[in-house]
C-alpha positions in Angstrom: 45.7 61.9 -23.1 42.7 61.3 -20.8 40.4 63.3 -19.8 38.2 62.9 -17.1 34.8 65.9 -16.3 32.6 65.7 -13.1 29.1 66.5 -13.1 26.1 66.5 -11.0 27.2 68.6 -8.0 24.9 70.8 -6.6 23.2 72.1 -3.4 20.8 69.6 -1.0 19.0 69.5 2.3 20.1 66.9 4.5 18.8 63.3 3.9 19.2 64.3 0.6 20.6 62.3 -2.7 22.8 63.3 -5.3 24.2 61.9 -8.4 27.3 62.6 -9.5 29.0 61.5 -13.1 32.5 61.2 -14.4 32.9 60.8 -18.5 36.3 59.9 -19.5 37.5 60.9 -23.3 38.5 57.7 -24.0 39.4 54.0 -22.6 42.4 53.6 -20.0 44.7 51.5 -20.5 44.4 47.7 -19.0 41.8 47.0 -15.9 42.3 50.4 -14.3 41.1 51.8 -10.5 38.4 54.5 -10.6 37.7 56.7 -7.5 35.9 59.0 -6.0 38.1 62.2 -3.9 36.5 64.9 -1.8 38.3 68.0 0.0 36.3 70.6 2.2 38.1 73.7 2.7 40.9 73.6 5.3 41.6 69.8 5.1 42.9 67.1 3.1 42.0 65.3 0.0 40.0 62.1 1.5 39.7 59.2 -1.0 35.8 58.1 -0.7 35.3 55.2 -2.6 36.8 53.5 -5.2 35.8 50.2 -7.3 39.2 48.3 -9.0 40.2 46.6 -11.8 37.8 43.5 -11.1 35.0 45.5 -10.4 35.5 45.7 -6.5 33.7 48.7 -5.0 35.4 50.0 -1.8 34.3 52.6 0.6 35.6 54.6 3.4 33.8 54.2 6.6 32.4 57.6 7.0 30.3 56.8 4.0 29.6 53.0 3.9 26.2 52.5 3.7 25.5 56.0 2.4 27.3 56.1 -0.9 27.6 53.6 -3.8 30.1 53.3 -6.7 29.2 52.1 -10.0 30.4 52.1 -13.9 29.0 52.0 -17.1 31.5 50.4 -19.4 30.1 51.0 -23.0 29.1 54.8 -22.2 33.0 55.0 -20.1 31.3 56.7 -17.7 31.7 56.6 -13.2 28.7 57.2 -10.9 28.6 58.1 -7.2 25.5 58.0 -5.8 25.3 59.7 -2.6 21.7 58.9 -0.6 21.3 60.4 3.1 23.2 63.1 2.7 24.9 64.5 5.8 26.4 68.4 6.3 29.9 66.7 6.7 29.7 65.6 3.5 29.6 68.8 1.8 33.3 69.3 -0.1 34.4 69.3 -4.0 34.1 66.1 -5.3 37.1 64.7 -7.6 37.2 61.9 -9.7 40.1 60.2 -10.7 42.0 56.7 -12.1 44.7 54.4 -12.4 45.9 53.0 -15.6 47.3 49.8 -15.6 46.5 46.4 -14.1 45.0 48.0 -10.8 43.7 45.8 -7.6 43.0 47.9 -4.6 40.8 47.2 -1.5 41.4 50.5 -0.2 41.0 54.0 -2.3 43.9 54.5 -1.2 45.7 58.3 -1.6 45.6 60.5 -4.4 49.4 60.1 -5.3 48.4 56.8 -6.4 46.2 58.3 -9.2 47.1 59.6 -12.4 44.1 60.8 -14.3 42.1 63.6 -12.4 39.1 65.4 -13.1 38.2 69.3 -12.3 35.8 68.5 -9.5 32.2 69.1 -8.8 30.9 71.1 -5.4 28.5 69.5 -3.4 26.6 71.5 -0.6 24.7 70.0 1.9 22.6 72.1 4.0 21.0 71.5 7.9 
C-alpha cells in the first residue's frame, strides 16, 4: 500500500519561491506518472504538472515558466519548485501517481491517479 506525504507548504509574499516535497513509502510499480494537483476553495482540482514514466515533465499553461517538476529516484522522493509566486497560485497542493507503464503529455485529471497524498497549503500573499 503506498503512501504518499506532502511537505513544504507554507505562506509567501508574491515573487516568492517555495519548495514543495512528496516521499512515497515505497517504489510503484513499473514506470509510473507523478503529479502535482492544486484546489483553491470553491473550484476544482487543477492538475499542475506532472513528469511520466520516461521522465517527461509537463506543465499546465498557467504555470509554465514558473514552476518545475523533478524526482529523486534513490531517496523516492517528488519536488515542485514554485519560483515567482503569484496570489492565484495560492490553493492546497496534492501530490499524486500512477502505477503502471504510464506515458502522459498532459497531467491529465485526477481520476486518472491512484495514489494520493494529504496535501500541503500554500498561501501567497499581495
Amino acid at each position: 500500500q503506498v503512501q504518499l506525504v506532502e511537505s513544504g507548504g507554507g505562506s509567501v509574499q508574491a515573487g516568492g519561491s517555495l519548495r514543495l516535497s512528496c516521499a512515497a513509502s515505497e517504489n510503484i510499480d513499473g514506470r509510473p506518472c507523478m503529479a502535482w494537483f492544486r484546489q483553491a476553495p470553491g473550484k476544482e482540482r487543477e492538475g499542475v504538472a506532472v513528469i511520466d514514466g520516461i521522465g517527461r515533465p509537463t506543465y499546465a499553461d498557467s504555470v509554465k515558466g514558473r514552476f518545475t517538476i523533478s524526482k529523486d529516484n534513490a531517496k523516492k522522493i517528488l519536488y515542485l519548485q514554485m519560483n515567482s509566486l503569484k496570489p492565484e497560485d495560492s490553493a492546497v497542493y496534492y501530490c499524486a501517481a500512477a502505477g503502471g507503464y504510464c506515458i502522459r503529455r498532459t497531467v491529465a485529471l485526477p481520476y486518472d491517479y491512484n495514489y494520493w497524498g494529504q496535501g500541503t497549503q500554500v498561501t501567497v500573499s499581495s
